[in-house]
N, C-alpha and C positions, 0 to 999 in steps of 0.2 A: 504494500500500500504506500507506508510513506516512507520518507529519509526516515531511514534511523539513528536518529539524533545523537542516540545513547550506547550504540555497539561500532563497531568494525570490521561488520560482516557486510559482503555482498548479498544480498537475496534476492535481488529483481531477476537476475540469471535464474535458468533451473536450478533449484536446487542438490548439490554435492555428494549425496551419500547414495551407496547401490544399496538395494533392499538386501538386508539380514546380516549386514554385515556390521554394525553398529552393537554395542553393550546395552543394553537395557538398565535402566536406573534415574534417579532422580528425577521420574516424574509425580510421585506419590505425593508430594509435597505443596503442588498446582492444585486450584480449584476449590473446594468445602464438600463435606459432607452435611448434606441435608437433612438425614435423618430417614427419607423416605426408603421404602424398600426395593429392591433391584428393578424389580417389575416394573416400575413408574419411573424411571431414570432412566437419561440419557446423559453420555459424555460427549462433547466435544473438545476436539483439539484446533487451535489455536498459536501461531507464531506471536511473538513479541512486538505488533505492529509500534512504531517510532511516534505518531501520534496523538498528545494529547489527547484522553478522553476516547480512544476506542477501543480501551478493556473493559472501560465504566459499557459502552455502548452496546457491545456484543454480548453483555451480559443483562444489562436494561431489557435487549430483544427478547433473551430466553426468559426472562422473568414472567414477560408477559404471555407465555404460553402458558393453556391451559390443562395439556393434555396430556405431562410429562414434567417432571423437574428436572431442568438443565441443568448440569454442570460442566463451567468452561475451564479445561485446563490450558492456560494461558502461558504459553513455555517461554523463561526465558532464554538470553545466550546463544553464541554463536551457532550452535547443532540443531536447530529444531529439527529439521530434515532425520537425523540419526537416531534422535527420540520416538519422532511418528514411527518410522521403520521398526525401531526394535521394539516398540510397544506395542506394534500390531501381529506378531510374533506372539504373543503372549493373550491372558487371558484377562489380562485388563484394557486391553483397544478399548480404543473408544471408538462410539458408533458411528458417528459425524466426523472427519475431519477436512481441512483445505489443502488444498496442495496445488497440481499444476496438472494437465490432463496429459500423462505418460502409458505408452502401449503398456508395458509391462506391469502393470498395475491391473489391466484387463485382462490379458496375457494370461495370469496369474491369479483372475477370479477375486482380486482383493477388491475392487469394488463394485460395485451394484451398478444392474441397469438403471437409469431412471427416465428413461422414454418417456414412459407413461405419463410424469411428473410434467416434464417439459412440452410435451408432443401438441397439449392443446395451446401454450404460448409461444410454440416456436417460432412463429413469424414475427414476434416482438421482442426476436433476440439478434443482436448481431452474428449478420448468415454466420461471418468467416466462427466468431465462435462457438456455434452449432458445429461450424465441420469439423472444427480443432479439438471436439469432443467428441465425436461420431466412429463408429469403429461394426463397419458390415449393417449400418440403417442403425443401430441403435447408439443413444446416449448416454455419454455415462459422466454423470457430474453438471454442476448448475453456476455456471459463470457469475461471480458477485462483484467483480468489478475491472475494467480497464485500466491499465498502467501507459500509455503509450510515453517515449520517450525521443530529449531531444536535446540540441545542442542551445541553451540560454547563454546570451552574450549580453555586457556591458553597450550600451547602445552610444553613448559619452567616449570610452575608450577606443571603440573602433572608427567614431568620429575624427579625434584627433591622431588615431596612426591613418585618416586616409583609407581605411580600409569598408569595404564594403562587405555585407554576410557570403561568406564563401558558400559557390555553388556546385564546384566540384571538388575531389582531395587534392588537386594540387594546387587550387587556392587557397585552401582551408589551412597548409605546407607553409603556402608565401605571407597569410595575413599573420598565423602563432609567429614567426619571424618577425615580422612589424611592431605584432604588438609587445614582443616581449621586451621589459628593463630591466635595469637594476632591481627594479621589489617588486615587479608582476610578471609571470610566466604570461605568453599568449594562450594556453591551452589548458584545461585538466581534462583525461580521458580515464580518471580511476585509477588507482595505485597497482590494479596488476590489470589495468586494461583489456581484461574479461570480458567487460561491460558493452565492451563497440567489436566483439568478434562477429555475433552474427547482422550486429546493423550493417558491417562491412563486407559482408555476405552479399546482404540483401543491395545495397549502395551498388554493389560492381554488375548488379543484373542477374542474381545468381541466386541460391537454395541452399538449403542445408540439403534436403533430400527433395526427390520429385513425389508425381502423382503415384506413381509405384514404390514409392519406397528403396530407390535407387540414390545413389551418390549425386548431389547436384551443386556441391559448394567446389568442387577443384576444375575452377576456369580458371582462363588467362586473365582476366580480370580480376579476379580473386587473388592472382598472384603479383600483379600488379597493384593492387590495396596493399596488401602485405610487407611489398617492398619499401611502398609510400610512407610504410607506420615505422619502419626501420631507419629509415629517413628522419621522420620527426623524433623516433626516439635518441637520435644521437645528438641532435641539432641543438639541443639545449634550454628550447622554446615550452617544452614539455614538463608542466609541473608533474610530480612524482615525490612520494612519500608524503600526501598531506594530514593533517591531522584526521580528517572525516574523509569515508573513500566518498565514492560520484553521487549515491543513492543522499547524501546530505550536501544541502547548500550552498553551507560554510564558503567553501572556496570560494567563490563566486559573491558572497556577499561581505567576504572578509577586503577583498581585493587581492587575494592571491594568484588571480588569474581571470583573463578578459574573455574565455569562453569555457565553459563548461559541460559535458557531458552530461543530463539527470535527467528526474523525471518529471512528469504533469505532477505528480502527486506535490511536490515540492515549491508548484507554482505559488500558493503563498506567503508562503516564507521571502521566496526571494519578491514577491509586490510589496511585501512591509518592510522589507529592507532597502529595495531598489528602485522602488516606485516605479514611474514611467519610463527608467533607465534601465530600461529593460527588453529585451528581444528574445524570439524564438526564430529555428532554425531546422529542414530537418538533416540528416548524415548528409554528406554534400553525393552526388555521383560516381563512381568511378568507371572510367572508360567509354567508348563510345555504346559498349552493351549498357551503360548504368542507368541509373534511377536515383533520386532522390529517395531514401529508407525514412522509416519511420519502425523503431522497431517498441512489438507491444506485448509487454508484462504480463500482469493481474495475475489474479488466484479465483481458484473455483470451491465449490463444497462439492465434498465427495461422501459418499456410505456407504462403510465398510460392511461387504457382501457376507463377511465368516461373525459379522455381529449376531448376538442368537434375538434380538431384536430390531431385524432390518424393517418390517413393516412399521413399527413405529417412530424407528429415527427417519425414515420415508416422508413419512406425515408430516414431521416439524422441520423437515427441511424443504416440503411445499411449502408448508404455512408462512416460512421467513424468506426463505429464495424466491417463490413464488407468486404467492398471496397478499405480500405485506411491501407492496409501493412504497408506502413511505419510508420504513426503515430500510430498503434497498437505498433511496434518495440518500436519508439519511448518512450511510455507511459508504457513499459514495464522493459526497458532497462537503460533510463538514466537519471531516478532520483534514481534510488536505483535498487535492482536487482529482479527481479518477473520473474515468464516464463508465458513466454507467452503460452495462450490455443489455439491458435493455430498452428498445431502439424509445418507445414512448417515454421513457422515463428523461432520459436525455434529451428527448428534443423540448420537452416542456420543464427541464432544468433552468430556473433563471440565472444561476454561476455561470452559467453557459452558454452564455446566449452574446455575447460582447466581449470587448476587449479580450487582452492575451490569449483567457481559457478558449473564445470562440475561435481563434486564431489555432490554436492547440488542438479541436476538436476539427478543425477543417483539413491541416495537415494530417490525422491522424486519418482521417475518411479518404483523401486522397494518398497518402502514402503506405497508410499504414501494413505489416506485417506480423504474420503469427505463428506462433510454433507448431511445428510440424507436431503430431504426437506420437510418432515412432524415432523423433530425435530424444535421444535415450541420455542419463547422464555420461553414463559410457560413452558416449559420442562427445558430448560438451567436453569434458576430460581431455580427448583427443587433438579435438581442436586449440585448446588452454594450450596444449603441449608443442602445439606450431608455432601461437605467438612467443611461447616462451624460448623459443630454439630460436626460432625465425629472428623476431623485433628485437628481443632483448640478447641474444647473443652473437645472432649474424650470420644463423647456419640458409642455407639454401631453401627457399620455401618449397620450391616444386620436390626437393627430395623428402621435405619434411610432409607434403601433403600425402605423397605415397606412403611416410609411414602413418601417417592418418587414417587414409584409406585402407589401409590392411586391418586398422582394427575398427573403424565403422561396419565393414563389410564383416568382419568377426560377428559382431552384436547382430548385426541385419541380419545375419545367417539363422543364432540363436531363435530372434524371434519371429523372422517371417518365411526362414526354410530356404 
């Protein structure tokens, strides 16, 4: 959802950990006991959203149901990822929880269809999110919010270097040049540049995977990005090691740097800090195949299939995913700025409707992208493992992507034969 103000973790990426290979522990200590009997309980699991006010919120929602007493286990700390996995391993899973819509989670029967849930609102969800949860016609999971993200820039700073918003990477190259002095970088792209792997995917014209579930990110463009970021990473122009990675403001509002990599969620932070000196942006193009990226986050609710209580967590996760408008708006709107997936809720958003956010909403409709759900951590991993040979060390992208591809096509193998 939002910068996390208070950690050091990325999370707008997929999430890090392969299922079962995590310890199980310290989650016992999350949430309250209510008193009521199993039967009438439901757990949900819940990340450490950055926030203000949307532990208080996600827990206000379940209060008000009346057919079930919630309990939200709200994890702190770097691992939620490692928690959910080895807690659903065990016999305390909870019934509900968010995550990101990954094949091997279907694959693997950990969560439930919920077609049924969705199928009578489908048309009032954004398509691409419907398909980015779809797997042989059915659904599985119920999108709670958009994350799209983008490059925010100092609009005063790039005034006086002369510089204009860069609209391909090798502008983008010559402005962080310009802009950088003595005590401001021209760029942050996130302290292990993670963050802008797949927007620079999508930038050069290109995929992580195609319609089939084939290899679709090792173009020549792709390898051309790659080279660009090796480029900036020696140049000197490139903040690196900031105190908050990209997913937080700070940079950008401290003046450590005249454009920065983040997210919508973040947009008001940086209006109360920056006011009207302030711009949006999105990944600039790469190559004559490119595209302006737009690359887009969020988190879904998902119910866990091996719960001995799925009809019931079913029910309360229509009632709040579904049914309950306003705390959708709500959980969308006013802790930070997300659009909401579903298409009515957002278009009669008034956050949304002008200035920046609508500007943020219109690049997000024209640019925007979404994760493949057969792009697996195992893959992300892979890729991590190019920029880090590739940018940060100087090894050869095109050999690095072949060893990429030996182990995407490993994973592709495991799960689709």
């Amino acid at each position: 959802m939002s910068a996390l103000s208070n950690r050091n973790w990325d999370r707008r990426t997929v999430l890090r950990a392969a299922m079962g290979l995590a310890a199980a522990g310290g989650l016992a200590a999350c949430g309250s006991n209510t008193g009521r009997d199993s039967g009438d309980s439901l757990v949900q699991y819940f990340h450490a959203y950055g926030e203000a006010g949307t532990e208080q919120a996600i827990k206000r929602y379940a209060n008000a149901y009346d057919n079930a007493d919630v309990t939200t286990q709200w994890i702190t700390g770097s691992n939620f990822e490692s928690k959910l996995f080895a807690a659903l391993l065990t016999d305390s899973a909870p019934d509900v929880f968010e995550f990101h819509p990954q094949y091997q989670l279907i694959d693997s029967g950990q969560v439930a269809d919920l077609t049924d849930l969705v199928e009578p609102v489908k048309d009032d969800f954004n398509q691409a999110d419907i398909a980015s949860h779809t797997v042989d016609g059915k659904i599985y999971g119920i999108r709670m919010i958009d994350d799209p993200q983008f490059f925010f820039y100092r609009k005063s700073m790039l005034e006086d270097a002369g510089v204009q918003p860069p609209t391909t990477l090798e502008e983008l190259l010559e402005a962080a040049a310009k802009l950088t002095t003595d005590d401001v970088k021209g760029l942050f792209l996130g302290n292990d540049l993670h963050a802008v792997i797949q927007p620079l995917i999508y930038a050069a014209g290109a995929d992580t995977l195609d319609d089939n579930n084939k290899i679709a990110y090792h173009t020549d463009g792709v390898v051309e990005g790659i080279k660009q970021m090796r480029k900036l990473f020696t140049s000197g122009d490139l903040l690196l090691d900031a105190p908050a990675d990209f997913w937080d403001p700070s940079a950008l509002n401290q003046g450590l740097c005249a454009i920065q990599w983040c997210g919508m969620w973040a947009m008001p932070q940086f209006q109360e800090a920056l006011g009207d000196d302030l711009g949006i942006m999105p990944f600039p193009k790469i190559g004559d195949a490119g595209q302006p990226a737009v690359y887009n986050g969020g988190w879904s609710m998902f119910v866990n299939a091996k719960s001995d209580k799925v009809d019931e967590a079913k029910e309360y996760v229509k009632w709040l995913w579904i049914d309950q408008k306003d705390y959708q708006e709500d959980w969308a709107l006013s802790y930070g700025f997300h659009i909401p997936p579903r298409t009515s809720i957002a278009e009669s958003a008034e956050k949304l409707k002008s200035g920046l956010p609508a500007e943020g909403v219109k690049l997000f409709n024209e640019y925007g992208k979404f994760d493949r759900i057969g792009w697996t951590q195992a893959m992300i991993t892979a890729t991590e493992d190019v920029f880090a040979n590739s940018v940060r060390k100087g090894n050869d992208p095109e050999a690095e992507l072949d060893k990429c591809d030996d182990k995407v096509n490993s994973e592709l193998k495991k799960l689709f034969g």
